[in-house]
C-alpha positions as CSV (number, residue, x, y, z in Angstrom):
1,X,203.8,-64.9,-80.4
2,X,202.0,-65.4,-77.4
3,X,200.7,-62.4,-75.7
4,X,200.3,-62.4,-71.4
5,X,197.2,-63.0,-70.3
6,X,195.3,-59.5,-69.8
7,X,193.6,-58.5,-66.7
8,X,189.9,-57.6,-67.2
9,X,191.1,-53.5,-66.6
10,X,192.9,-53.8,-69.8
11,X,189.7,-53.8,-71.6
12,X,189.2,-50.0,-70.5
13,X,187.0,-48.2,-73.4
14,X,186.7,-44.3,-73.3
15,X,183.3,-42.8,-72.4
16,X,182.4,-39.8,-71.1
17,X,182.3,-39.7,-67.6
18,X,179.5,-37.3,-67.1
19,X,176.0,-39.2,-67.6
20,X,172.8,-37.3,-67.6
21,X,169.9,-37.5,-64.6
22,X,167.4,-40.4,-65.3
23,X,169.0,-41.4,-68.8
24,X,169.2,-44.8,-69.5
25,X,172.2,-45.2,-71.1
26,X,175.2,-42.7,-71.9
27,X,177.2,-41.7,-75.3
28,X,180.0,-43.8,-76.5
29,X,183.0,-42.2,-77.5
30,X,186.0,-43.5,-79.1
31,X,189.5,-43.7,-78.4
32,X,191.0,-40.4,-81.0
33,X,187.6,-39.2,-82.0
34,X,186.7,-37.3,-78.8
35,X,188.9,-38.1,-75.7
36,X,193.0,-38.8,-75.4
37,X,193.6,-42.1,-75.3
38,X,196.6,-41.5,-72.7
39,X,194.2,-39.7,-70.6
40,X,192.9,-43.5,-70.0
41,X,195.9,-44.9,-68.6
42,X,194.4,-44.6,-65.2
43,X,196.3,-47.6,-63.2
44,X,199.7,-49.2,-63.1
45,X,198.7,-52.5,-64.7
46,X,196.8,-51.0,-68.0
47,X,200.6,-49.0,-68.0
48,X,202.1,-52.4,-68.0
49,X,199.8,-53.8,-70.4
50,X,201.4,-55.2,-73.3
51,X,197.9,-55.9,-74.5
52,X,196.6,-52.2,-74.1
53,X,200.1,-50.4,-75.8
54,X,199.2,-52.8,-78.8
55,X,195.7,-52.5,-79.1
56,X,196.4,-48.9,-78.6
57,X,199.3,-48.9,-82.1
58,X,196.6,-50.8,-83.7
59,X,194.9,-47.4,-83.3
60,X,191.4,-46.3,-84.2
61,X,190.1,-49.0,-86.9
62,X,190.4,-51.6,-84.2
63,X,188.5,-49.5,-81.7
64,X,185.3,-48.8,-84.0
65,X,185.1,-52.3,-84.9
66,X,185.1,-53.4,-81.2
67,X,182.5,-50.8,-80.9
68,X,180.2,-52.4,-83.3
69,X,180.3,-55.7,-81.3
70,X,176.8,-55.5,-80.4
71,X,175.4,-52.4,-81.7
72,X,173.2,-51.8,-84.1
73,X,174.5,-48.3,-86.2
74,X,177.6,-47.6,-88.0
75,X,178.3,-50.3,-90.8
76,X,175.9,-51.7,-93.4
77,X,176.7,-55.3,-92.1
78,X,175.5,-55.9,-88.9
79,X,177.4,-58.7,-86.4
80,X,175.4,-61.6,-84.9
81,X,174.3,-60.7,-81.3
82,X,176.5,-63.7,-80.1
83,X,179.7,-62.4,-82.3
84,X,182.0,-60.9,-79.3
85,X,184.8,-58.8,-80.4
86,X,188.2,-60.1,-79.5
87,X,188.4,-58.0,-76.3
88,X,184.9,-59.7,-75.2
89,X,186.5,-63.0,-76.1
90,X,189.9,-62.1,-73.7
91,X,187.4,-61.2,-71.4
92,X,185.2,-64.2,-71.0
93,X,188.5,-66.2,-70.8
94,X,190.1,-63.7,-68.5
95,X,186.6,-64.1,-65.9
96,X,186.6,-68.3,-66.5
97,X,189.7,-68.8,-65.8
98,X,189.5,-66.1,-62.2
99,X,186.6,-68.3,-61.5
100,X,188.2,-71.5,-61.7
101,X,191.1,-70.8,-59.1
102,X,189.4,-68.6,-56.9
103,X,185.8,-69.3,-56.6
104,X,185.2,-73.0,-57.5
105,X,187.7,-74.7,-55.0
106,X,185.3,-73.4,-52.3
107,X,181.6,-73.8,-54.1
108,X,180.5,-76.1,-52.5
109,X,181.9,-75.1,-48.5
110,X,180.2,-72.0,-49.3
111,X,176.9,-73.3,-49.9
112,X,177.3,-76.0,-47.1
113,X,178.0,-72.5,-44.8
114,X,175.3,-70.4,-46.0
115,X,178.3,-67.2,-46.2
116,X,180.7,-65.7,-48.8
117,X,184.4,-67.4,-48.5
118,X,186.5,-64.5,-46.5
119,X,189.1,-64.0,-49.9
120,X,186.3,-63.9,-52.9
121,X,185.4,-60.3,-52.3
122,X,188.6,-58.9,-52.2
123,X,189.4,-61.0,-55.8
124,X,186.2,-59.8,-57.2
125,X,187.5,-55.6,-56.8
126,X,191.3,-57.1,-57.2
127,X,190.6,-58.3,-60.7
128,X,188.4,-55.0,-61.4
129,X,184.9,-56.7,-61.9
130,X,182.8,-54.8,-59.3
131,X,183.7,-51.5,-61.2
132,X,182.7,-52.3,-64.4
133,X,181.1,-49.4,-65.9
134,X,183.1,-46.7,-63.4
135,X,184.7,-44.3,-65.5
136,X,188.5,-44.6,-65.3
137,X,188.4,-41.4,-63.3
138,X,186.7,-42.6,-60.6
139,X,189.0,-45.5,-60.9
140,X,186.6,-48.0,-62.4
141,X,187.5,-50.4,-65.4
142,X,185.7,-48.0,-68.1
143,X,183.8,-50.6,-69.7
144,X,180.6,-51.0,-71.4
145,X,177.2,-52.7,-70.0
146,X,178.0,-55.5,-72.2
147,X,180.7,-56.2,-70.8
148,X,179.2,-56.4,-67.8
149,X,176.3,-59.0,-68.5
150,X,179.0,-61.3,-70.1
151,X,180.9,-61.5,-66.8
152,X,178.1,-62.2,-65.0
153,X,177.2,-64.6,-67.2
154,X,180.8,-66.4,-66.8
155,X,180.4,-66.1,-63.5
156,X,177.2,-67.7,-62.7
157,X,178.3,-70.7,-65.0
158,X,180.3,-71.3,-61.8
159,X,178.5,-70.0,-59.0
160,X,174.9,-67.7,-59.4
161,X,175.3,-66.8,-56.1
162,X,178.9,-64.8,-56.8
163,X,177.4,-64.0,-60.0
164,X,174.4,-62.1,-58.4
165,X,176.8,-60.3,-55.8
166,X,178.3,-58.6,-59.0
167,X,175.5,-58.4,-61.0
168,X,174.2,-55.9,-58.0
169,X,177.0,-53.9,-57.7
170,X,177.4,-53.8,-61.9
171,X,173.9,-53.0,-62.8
172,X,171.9,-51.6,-59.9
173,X,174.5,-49.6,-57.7
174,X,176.8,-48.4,-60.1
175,X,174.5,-47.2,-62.6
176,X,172.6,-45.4,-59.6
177,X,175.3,-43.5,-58.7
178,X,176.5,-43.1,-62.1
179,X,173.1,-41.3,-62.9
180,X,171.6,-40.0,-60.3
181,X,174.9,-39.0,-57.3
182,X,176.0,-35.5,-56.8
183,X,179.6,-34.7,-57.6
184,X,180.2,-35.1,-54.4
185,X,179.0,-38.4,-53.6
186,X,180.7,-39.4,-57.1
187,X,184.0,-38.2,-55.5
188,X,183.1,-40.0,-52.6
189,X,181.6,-43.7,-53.4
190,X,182.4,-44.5,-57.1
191,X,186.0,-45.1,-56.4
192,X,185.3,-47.3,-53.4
193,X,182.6,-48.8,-54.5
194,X,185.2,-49.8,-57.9
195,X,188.0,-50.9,-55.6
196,X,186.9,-52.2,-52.2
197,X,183.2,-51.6,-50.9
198,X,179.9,-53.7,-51.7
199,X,176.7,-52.4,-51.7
200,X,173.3,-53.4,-51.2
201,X,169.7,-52.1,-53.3
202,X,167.1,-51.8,-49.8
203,X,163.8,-51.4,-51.4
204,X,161.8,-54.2,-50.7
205,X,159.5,-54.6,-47.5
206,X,157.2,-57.1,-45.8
207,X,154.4,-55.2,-47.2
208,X,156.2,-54.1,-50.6
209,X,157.3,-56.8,-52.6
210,X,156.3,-57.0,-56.3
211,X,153.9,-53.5,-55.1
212,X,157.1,-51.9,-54.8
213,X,156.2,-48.2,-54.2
214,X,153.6,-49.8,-51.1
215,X,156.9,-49.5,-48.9
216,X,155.9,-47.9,-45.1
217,X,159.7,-46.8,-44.8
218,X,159.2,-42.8,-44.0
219,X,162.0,-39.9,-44.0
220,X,161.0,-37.2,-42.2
221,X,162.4,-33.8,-42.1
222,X,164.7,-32.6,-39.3
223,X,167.2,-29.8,-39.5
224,X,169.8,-30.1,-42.0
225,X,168.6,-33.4,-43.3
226,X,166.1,-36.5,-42.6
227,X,165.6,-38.9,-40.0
228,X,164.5,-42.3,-41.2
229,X,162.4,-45.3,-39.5
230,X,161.1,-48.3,-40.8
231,X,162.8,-52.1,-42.1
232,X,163.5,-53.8,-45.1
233,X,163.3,-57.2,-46.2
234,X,165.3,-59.4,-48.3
235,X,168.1,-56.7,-49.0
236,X,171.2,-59.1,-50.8
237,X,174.7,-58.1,-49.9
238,X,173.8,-56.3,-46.7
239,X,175.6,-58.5,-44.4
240,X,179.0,-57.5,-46.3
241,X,177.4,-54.1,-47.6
242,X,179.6,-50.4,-46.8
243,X,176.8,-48.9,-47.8
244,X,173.3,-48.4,-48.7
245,X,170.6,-47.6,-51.1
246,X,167.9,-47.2,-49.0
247,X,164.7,-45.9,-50.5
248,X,161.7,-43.9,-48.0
249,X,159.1,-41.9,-48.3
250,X,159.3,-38.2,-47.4
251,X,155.9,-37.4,-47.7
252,X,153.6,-40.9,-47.2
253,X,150.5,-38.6,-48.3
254,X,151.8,-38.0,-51.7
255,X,152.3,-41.7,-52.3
256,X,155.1,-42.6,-54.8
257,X,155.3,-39.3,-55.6
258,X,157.2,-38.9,-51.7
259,X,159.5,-42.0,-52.4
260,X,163.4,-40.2,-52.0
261,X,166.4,-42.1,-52.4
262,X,169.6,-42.2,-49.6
263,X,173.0,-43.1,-50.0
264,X,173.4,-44.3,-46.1
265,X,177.2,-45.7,-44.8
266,X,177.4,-49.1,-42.9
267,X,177.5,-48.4,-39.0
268,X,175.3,-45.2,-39.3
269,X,173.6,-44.7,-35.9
270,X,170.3,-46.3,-36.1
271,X,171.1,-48.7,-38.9
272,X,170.3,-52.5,-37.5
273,X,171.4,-55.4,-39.8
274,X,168.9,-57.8,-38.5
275,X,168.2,-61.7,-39.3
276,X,170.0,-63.1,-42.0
277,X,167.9,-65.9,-43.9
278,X,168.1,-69.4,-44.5
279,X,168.0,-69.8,-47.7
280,X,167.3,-72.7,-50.6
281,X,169.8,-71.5,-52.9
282,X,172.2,-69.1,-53.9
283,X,173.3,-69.2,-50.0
284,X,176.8,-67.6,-50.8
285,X,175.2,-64.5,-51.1
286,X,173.3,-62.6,-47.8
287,X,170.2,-61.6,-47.7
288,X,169.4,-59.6,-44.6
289,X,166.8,-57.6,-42.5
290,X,167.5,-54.0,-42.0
291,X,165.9,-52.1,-39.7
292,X,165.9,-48.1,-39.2
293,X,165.7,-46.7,-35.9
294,X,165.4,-42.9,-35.6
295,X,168.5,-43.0,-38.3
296,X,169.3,-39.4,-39.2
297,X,171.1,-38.6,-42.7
298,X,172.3,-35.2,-44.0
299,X,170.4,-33.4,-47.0
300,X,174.0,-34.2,-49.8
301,X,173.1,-38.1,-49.0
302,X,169.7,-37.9,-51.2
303,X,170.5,-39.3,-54.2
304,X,168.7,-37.3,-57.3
305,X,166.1,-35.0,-55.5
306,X,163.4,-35.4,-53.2
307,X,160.2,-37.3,-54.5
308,X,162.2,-39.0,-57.6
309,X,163.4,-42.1,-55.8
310,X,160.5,-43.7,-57.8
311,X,161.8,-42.9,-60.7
312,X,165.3,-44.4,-59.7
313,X,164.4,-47.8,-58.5
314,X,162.4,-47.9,-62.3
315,X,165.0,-46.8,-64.5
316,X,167.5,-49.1,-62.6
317,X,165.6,-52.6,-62.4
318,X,165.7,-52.5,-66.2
319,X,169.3,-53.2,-66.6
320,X,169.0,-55.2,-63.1
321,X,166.7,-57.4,-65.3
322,X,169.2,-58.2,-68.0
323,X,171.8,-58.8,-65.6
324,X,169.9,-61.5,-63.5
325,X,169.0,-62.7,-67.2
326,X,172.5,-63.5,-67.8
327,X,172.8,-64.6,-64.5
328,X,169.8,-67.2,-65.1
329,X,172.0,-68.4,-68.9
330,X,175.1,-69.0,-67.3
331,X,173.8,-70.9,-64.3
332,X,171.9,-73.3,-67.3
333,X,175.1,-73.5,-69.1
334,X,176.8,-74.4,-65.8
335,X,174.4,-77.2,-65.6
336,X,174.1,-78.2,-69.2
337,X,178.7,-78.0,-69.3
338,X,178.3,-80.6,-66.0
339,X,175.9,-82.9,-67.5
340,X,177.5,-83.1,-71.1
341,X,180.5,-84.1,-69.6
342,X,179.1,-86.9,-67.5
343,X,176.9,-88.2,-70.0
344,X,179.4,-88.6,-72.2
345,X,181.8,-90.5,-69.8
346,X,178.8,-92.7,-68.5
347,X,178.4,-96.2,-70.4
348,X,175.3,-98.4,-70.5
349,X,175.0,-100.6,-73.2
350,X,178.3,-100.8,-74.6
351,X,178.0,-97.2,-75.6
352,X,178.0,-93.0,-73.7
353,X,174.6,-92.5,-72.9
354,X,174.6,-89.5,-74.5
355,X,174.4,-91.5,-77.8
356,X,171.1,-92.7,-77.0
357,X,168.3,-90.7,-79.1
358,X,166.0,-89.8,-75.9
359,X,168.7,-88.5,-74.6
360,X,170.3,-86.5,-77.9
361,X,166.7,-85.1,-78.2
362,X,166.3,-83.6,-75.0
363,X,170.0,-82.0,-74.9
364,X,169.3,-80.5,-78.4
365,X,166.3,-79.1,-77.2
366,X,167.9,-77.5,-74.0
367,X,171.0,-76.0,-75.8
368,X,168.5,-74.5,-78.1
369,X,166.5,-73.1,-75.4
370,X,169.7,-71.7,-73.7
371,X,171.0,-70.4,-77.2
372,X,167.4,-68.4,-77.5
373,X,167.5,-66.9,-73.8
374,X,170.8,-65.9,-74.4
375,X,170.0,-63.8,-77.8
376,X,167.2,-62.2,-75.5
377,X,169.6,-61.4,-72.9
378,X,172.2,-59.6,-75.5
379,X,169.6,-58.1,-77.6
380,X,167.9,-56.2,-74.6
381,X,172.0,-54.7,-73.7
382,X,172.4,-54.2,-77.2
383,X,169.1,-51.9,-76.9
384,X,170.3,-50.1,-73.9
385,X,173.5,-49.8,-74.7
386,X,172.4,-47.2,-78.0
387,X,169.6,-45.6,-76.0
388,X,166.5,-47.4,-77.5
389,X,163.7,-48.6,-76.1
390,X,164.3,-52.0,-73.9
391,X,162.1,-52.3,-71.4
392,X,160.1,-54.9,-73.1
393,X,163.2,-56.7,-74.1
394,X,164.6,-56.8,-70.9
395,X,160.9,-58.3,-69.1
396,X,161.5,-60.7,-72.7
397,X,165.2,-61.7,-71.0
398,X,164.6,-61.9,-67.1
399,X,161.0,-64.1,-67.8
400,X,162.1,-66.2,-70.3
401,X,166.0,-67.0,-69.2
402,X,164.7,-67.8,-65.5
403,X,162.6,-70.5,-67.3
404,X,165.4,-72.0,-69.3
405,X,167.6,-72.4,-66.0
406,X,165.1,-74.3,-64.3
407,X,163.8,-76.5,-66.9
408,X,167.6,-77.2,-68.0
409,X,168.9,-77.3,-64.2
410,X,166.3,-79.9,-63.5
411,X,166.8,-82.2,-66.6
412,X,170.4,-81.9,-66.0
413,X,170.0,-83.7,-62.9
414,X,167.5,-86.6,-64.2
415,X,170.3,-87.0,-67.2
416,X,172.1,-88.1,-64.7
417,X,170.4,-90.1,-62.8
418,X,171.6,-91.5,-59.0
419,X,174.5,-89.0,-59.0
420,X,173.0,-85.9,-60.4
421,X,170.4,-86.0,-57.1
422,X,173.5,-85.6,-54.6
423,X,175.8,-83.7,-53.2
424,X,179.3,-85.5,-55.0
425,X,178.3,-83.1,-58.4
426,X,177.2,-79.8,-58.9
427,X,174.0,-80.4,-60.2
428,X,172.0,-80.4,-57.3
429,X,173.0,-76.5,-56.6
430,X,172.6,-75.0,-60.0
431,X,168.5,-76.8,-59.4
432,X,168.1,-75.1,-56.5
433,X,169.6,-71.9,-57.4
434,X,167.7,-71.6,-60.3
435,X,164.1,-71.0,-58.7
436,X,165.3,-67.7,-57.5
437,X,165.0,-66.2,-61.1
438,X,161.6,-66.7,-61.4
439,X,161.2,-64.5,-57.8
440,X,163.9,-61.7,-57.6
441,X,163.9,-58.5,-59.7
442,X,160.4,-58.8,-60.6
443,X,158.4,-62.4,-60.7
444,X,157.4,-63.8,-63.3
445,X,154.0,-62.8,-63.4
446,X,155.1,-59.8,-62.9
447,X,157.3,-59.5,-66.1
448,X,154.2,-61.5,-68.1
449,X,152.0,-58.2,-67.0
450,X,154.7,-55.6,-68.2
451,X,154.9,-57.5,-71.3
452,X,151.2,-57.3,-71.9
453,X,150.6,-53.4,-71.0
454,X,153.4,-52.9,-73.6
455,X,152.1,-55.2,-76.1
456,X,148.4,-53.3,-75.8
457,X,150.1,-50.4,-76.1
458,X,151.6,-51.4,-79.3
459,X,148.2,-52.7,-80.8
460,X,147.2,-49.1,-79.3
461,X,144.7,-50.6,-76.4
């Protein structure tokens, strides 16, 4: 019998919806151990799901074994990292095939444009992909941080630069509000931001890039609440944004320590959305200037408490990592898929050129190297997913999948000679899409000197 094709939403796992201030992950629960199962039957199409009523009669055996896809307790035999369970797998083919009709017709006109196609948006919260990790009660798709990183993953096989608009709203927004929000703001964002509203992380400034907590951004105190001055730089998403993350310092004398955290709504008096930049790749998605004139928000907009917006932007750009690691796999596998396909079309000699041992080496050797980010990239959610220690793993992911996909998106293009240096194929973009990775959330250099503090640490230095 063949089943319908499940929407993403149908792959709703019960969780707890509470999560606890500053934790890096939250408790799993299963469907009949701890939670009603009908309690999750939070929108029209998971009641229509034929897929969800029979997962649901296979009852709870199925549910602890999809569970275990990537974790590491429970069961004395322990799944390969790259095992999915067969929700993961309905998932993947569920995202591949979205991607096909909606977002690779226009590729390449939205590159050429340097903007986001006016229908993408509105498919990407349609199809439930921007709410990942939203509890169903906030009308999110109830999913895990898996999950997530293999959608992005799919995604960027197509396009990095949709991929990275959801990897932002998955693994740095979400999670914020998820773990840091009052109730209130909860009530008030997580269902929009699940449904219909992009968001964008504003942290960066001219003189705070990889010295984050440098930022001159300041907050200061008025009656009832703060009023902010200062710009940002480099803030993704902001020229579709609804609303903003927008870190400042309440007390400059105090250094980090005064760095506060603001939920602020598009079109808040004072809020500029400056220059939008040029960029080499990834030009689907918008990165902007913002500037803050005199911009006045209320006292229930600060997002934790006063003086820990440090601590948030830390604790988030962990799991941002992964996410722009899976970002950095799937954009190599986009190239490697293109390349593997032409090569073995293309004839010299009587024979594909993919036959020819110079070529068979290098190939080998790239799938190997995308097969090894990969297992990085998985192992470091696997981590965070059962609350152990990751941030290692995750610098491990982001440094070493960012140098996968530009080694592979630049031999993809020489495999293919003539073609692979214009415009007809896609090769060209995933090449200069790829040099992002080794910039944004964290440089490299950056993630080589995390790596080493932890490794002295280890070797007690």
């Amino acid at each position: 019998v063949t089943r319908p094709h499940p929407h993403p939403t149908q792959y709703a796992r019960s969780r707890p919806s509470t999560y606890t201030t500053g934790s890096c992950c939250e408790t799993d629960h299963l469907f009949g151990a701890s939670s009603s199962p009908t309690s999750h039957l939070h929108t029209s199409r998971m009641l229509g799901s034929q897929f969800f009523r029979s997962t649901l009669r296979r009852g709870l055996p199925l549910m602890r074994r999809a569970r275990r896809g990537f974790c590491f307790g429970g069961d004395s035999s322990r799944p390969a990292l790259t095992t999915r369970t067969e929700e993961q797998e309905m998932l993947c083919e569920s995202v591949s095939k979205f991607c096909q009709a909606n977002i690779a017709p226009h590729v390449e006109q939205m590159d050429r444009d340097g903007k986001l196609a006016p229908h993408v948006l509105p498919k990407l919260f349609e199809e439930g992909l921007m709410g990942i990790e939203i509890p169903a009660e906030y009308g999110g798709t109830d999913m895990a941080f898996t999950d997530a990183i293999l959608t992005i993953e799919e995604i960027a096989k197509v396009d990095p630069a949709i991929a990275v608009i959801v990897d932002i709203q998955n693994t740095l927004i979400n999670l914020i509000f998820l773990q840091w929000a009052s109730e209130d703001l909860k009530q008030k964002w997580l269902p929009k931001l699940a449904t219909d509203t992009l968001a964008s992380f504003c942290l960066s400034e001219s003189s705070s890039g990889s010295d984050a907590f440098a930022l001159k951004t300041t907050a200061t105190k008025i009656d009832g609440g703060y009023r902010i001055n200062g710009n940002k730089l480099w803030i993704s998403n902001a020229a579709e944004a609804g609303v903003f993350i927008v870190f400042a310092n309440v007390n400059p004398e105090a250094g980090y320590k005064g760095i506060t955290a603001f939920v602020v709504e598009a079109g808040t008096k004072g809020l500029t959305i400056g220059k939008k930049e040029d960029k080499l790749g990834i030009r689907a998605s918008s990165t902007c200037e913002l500037a803050f004139e005199d911009m006045e928000v209320s006292d229930d907009c600060i997002l934790g408490e006063v003086g820990v917006g440090y601590r948030i932007a830390i604790e988030t750009l962990n799991p941002g990592r992964i996410g722009i690691g899976a970002q950095m796999i799937g954009l190599a596998q986009g190239a490697f898929d293109n390349a593997m396909k032409y090569m073995l079309e293309r004839k010299q000699f009587g024979k594909p050129i993919a036959d020819f041992q110079g070529l068979e080496f290098a190939y080998a050797q790239a799938q190997t190297e995308i097969e090894a980010a990969r297992l990085l990239v998985l192992n470091a959610a696997a981590l965070r997913e059962n609350d152990q220690p990751y941030i290692k793993q995750a610098a491990f992911a982001k440094l070493y999948s960012a140098q996968v996909a530009q080694k592979v998106a630049s031999v993809a293009v020489e495999w293919m000679g003539g073609v692979g240096f214009t415009k007809e194929y896609p090769l060209e973009k995933f090449y200069r899409d790829a040099k992002i990775g080794s910039i944004y959330e964290g440089t490299s250099n950056i993630h080589l000197q995390t790596i080493a503090k932890l490794i002295k640490a280890e070797y007690g230095s």
